[in-house]
Each structure stands twice: as structure tokens, then as C-alpha cells.
C-alpha positions as a printed NumPy array, in Angstrom:
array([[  0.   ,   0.   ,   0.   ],
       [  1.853,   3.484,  -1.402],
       [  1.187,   6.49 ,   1.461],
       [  0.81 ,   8.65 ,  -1.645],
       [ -2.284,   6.454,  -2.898],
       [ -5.827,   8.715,  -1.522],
       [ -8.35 ,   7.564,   0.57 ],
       [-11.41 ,   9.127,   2.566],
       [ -9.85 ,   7.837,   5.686],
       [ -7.019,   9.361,   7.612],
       [ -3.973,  10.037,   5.935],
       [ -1.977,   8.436,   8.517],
       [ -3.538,   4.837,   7.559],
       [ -1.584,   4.301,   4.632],
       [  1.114,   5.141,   5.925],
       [  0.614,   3.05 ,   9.052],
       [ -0.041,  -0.066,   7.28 ],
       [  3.02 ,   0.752,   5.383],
       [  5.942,   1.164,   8.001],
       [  3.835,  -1.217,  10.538],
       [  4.943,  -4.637,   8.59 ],
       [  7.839,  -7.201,   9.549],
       [ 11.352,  -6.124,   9.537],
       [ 10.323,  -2.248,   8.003],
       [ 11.18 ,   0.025,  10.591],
       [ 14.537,  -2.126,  11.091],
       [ 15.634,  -1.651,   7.287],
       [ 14.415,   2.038,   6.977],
       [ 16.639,   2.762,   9.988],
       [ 19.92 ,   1.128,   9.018],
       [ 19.127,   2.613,   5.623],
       [ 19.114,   5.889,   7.235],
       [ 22.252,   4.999,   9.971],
       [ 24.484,   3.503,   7.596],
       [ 23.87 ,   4.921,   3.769],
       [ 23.461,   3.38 ,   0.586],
       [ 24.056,   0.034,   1.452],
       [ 23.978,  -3.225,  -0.91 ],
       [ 21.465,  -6.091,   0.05 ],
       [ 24.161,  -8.9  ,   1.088],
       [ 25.567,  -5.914,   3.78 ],
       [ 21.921,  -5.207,   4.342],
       [ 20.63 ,  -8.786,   5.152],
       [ 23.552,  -9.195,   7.922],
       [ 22.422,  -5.934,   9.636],
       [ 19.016,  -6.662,   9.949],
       [ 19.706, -10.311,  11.881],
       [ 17.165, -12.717,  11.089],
       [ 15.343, -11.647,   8.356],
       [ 15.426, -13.899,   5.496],
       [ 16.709, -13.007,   2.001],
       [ 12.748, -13.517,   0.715],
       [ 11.14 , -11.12 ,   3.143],
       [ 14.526,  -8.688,   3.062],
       [ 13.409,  -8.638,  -1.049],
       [  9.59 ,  -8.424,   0.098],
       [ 10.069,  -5.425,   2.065],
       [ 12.58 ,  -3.96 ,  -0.287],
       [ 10.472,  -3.784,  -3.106],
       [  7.393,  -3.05 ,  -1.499],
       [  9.468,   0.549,   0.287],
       [ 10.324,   0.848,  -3.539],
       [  7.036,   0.577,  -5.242],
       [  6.065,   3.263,  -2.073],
       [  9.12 ,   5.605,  -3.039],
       [ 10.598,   5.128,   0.375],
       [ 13.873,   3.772,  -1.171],
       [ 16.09 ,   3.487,  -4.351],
       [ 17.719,   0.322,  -5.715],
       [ 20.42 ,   1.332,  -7.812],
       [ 21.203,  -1.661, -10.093],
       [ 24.486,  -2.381, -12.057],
       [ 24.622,  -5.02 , -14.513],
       [ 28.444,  -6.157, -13.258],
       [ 29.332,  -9.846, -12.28 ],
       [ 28.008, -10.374,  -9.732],
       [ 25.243,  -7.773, -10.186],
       [ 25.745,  -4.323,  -7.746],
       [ 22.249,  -3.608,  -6.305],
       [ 22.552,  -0.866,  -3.549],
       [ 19.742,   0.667,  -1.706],
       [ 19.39 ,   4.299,  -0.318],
       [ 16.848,   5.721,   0.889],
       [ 14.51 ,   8.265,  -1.07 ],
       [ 13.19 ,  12.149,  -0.29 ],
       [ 10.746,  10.576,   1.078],
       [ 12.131,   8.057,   3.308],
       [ 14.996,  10.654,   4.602],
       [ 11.689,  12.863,   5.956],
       [ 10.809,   9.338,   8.268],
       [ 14.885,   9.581,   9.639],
       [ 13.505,  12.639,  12.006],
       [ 10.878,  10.232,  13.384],
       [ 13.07 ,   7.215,  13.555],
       [ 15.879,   9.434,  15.761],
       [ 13.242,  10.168,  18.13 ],
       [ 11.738,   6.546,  18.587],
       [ 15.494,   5.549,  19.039],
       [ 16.134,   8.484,  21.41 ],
       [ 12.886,   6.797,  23.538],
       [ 13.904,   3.38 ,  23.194],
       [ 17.153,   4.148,  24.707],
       [ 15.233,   6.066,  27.63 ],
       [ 12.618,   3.684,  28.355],
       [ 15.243,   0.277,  27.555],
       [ 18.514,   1.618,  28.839]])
């Protein structure tokens, strides 16, 4: 589900439903901690995910224009993620839920 798709409902919904789903918020945070990073780098960094729900999510915060997967055609191929405009505007949010974490689990 895209945030920028229109409903009737609240605009946070979409959005919601979006960042709520396994593994999300973990990959949109390293993403914004740690750069463009490539999906083998990417897949240790968020322990335990597995390489078919790392490529789930990854292409479902694409289709939402939360990130960009930068593909080269080499041998092996290069595919690096970043994040997008729009997923840099969620880094402010995810700096405060990690400042409270650290409060409230520290």
C-alpha cells in the first residue's frame, strides 16, 4: 500500500499499514544509519530476516518511493539501496523513537 495512494480515511492509515509490517522500521533505519548500502551488507544488519522477506520489504518501500535500488549489470550484479526524499523525511521520526527506546530500555 503506497502512502501517496488517496483515501477518505485518515492520511496516517496508509502510511501506518506501510511502516507497521515485519522487519520495516529495522531496514528504513539502518538505511538511514548507515547509507546506501547493498542487500548482502543489508541482510547481515538486519539479523534474522530472510533473504525472501529482506526482497519483500525492499520492493514493497520501492514501489512506495521510500527507497532506491540502484542496479548495475556487473558480475556479480551491484544492487545498492538508499533511501529516497521521502524516506529521509521518516529519519527525524526514527531518531526520536530511538532516542525513547534508549530512555525507556537503557
Amino acid at each position: 500500500m503506497q502512502p501517496a495512494e488517496k483515501s477518505k480515511g485518515c492520511p496516517l492509515t496508509p502510511l501506518v499499514a506501510l511502516l507497521t509490517g515485519p522487519w520495516t522500521l529495522h531496514i528504513i533505519w539502518t538505511l538511514s544509519t548507515q547509507g546506501p548500502t547493498r542487500f548482502g551488507v543489508l541482510k547481515r544488519q538486519v539479523e534474522g530476516i530472510s533473504s525472501k522477506v529482506l526482497t519483500e520489504r525492499l520492493r514493497m518501500l520501492e514501489e512506495a518511493k521510500v527507497i532506491y535500488r540502484d542496479y548495475k549489470p556487473t558480475i556479480p550484479p551491484q544492487v545498492t539501496y538508499r533511501l529516497t526524499e521521502r524516506g529521509e523525511d521518516l529519519h527525524i521520526v526514527m531518531t526520536q523513537l530511538n532516542t525513547i527506546a534508549h530512555k525507556w530500555y537503557n
